[in-house]
C-alpha positions as CSV (number, residue, x, y, z in Angstrom):
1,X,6.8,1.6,-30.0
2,X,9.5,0.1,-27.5
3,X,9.2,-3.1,-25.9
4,X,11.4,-2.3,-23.3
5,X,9.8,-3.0,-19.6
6,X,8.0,0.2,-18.5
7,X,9.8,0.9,-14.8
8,X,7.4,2.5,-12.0
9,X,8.2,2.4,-8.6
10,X,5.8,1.4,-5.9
11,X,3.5,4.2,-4.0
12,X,4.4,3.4,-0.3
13,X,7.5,1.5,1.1
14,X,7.7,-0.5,3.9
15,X,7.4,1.3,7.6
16,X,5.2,4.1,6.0
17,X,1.6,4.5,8.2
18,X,-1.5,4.0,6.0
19,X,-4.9,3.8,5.8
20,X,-7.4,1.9,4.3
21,X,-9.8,3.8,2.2
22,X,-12.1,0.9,0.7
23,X,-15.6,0.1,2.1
24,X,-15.8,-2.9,3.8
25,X,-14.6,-4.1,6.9
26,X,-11.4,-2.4,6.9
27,X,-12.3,0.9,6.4
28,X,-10.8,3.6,8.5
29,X,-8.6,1.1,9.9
30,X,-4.6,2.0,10.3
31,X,-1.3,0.2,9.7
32,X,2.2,-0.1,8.7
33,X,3.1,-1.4,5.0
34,X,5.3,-4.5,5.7
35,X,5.9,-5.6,2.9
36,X,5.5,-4.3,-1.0
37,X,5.0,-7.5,-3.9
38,X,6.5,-7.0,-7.1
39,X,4.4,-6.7,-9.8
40,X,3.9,-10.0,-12.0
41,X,3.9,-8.1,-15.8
42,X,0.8,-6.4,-14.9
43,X,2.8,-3.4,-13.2
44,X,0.6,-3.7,-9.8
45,X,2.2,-3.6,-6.8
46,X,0.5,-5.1,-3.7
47,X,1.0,-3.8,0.4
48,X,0.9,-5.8,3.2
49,X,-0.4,-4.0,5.6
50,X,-0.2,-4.9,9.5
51,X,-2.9,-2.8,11.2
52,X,-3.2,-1.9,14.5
53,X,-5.7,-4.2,15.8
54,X,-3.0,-7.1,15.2
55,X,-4.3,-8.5,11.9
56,X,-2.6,-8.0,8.7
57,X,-4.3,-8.1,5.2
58,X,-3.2,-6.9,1.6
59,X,-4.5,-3.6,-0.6
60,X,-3.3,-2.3,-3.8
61,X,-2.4,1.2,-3.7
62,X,-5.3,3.0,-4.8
63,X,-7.2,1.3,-1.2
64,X,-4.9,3.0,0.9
65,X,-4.0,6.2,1.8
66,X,-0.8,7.9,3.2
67,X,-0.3,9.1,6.8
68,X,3.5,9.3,7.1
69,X,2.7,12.2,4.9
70,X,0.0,14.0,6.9
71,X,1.7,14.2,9.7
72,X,2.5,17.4,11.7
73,X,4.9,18.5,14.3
């Protein structure tokens, strides 16, 4: 087995329109990734997300979802 670093790049970059997927309070809500957090070892990225209402909270990946993508003419 190699012990070289496994590289994987993070699932959203910074300007691309999400939402949040999770239950709770954010659900349904929408935003722009501002910033992405490197992983510490654990290969996890985290998203900042500033949302429409104002606030801004951070998600892993798997809590958001990708509108950038969606999007039609």
């Amino acid at each position: 087995m190699s012990n070289t670093p496994r590289t994987q790049k993070p699932r959203f970059q910074p300007g691309d329109h999400v939402a949040v997927t999770i239950p709770g309070v954010y659900r349904d809500k929408q935003g722009v990734v501002t910033d992405v957090s490197e992983p510490l070892g654990d290969f996890v990225y985290k998203y900042r997300v500033q949302l429409t209402d104002g606030t801004s909270a951070t998600f892993f990946g798997f809590e958001l979802r990708n509108l950038s993508e969606n999007k039609t003419a």
